[in-house]
C-alpha positions as CSV (number, residue, x, y, z in Angstrom):
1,X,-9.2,6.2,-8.7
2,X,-6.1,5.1,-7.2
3,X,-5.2,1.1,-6.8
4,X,-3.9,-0.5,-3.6
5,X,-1.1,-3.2,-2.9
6,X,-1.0,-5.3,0.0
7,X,2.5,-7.2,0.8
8,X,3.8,-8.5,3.8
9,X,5.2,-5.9,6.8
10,X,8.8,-6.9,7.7
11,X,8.4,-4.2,10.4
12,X,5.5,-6.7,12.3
13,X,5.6,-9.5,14.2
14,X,3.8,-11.8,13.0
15,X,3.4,-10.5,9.6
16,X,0.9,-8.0,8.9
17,X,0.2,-5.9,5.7
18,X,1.3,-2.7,4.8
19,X,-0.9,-1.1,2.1
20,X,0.9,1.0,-0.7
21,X,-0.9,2.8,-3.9
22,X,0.3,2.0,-7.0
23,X,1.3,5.3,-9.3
24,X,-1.0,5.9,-11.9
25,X,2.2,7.1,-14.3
26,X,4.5,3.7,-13.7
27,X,2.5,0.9,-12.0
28,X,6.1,-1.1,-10.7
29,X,6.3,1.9,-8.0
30,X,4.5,3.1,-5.0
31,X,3.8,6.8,-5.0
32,X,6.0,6.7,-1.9
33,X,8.6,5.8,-4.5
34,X,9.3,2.0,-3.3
35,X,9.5,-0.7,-6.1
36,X,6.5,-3.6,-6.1
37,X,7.7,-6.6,-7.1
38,X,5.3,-9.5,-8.0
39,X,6.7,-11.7,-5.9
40,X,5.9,-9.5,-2.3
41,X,2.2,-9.0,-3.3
42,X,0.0,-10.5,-1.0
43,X,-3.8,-10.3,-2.4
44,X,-5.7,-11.2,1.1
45,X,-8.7,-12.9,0.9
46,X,-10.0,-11.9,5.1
47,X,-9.9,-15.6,6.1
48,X,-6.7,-16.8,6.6
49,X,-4.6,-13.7,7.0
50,X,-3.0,-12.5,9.9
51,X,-5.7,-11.6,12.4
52,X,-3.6,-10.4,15.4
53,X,-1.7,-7.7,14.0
54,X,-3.7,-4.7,11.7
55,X,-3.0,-3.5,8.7
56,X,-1.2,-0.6,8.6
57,X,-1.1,2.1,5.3
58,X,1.8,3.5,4.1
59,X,1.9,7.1,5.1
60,X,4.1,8.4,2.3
61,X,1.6,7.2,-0.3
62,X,-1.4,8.7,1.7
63,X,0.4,11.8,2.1
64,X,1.0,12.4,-2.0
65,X,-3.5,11.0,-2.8
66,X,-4.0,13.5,-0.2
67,X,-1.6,16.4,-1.6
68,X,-3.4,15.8,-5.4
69,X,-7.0,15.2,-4.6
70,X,-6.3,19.0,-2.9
71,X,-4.8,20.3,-5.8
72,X,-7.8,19.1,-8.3
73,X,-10.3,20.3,-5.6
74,X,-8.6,24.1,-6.2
C-alpha cells in the first residue's frame, strides 16, 4: 500500500493539487524523487478546496507503482 501527498500546483492557476506517493524506503521523498516538506502539504478536506481546477497526479510517481506492482505480479 502506497500513501499519497497533496500540496499546492504552482503550475495552476488558481491553485490546484498535484498528488505525489510518498516512498516506502524514506518518507521526505516522492518516488518521483522530489523532496516533501511539511510545510507544502495540503490535507484537503472536499469543501473548501479549489473546485475549478482538478487535481492532477504526478506522472513520475505513477509511472515507478506502476513499474513495481508489475514486477511483484511476475
Amino acid at each position: 500500500m502506497y500513501e499519497m501527498w497533496a500540496e499546492s500546483d504552482p503550475a495552476e492557476e488558481p491553485s490546484g493539487l498535484v498528488w505525489h506517493v510518498v516512498s516506502k524506503d524514506d518518507a521526505s521523498t516522492a518516488l518521483c524523487g522530489q523532496l516533501l516538506e511539511l510545510s507544502r502539504r495540503v490535507v484537503p478536506n472536499g469543501l473548501d478546496g479549489p473546485t475549478a481546477v482538478p487535481d492532477r497526479y504526478c506522472d513520475p510517481c505513477l509511472v515507478t507503482v506502476r513499474e513495481s506492482m508489475a514486477a511483484a505480479a511476475r
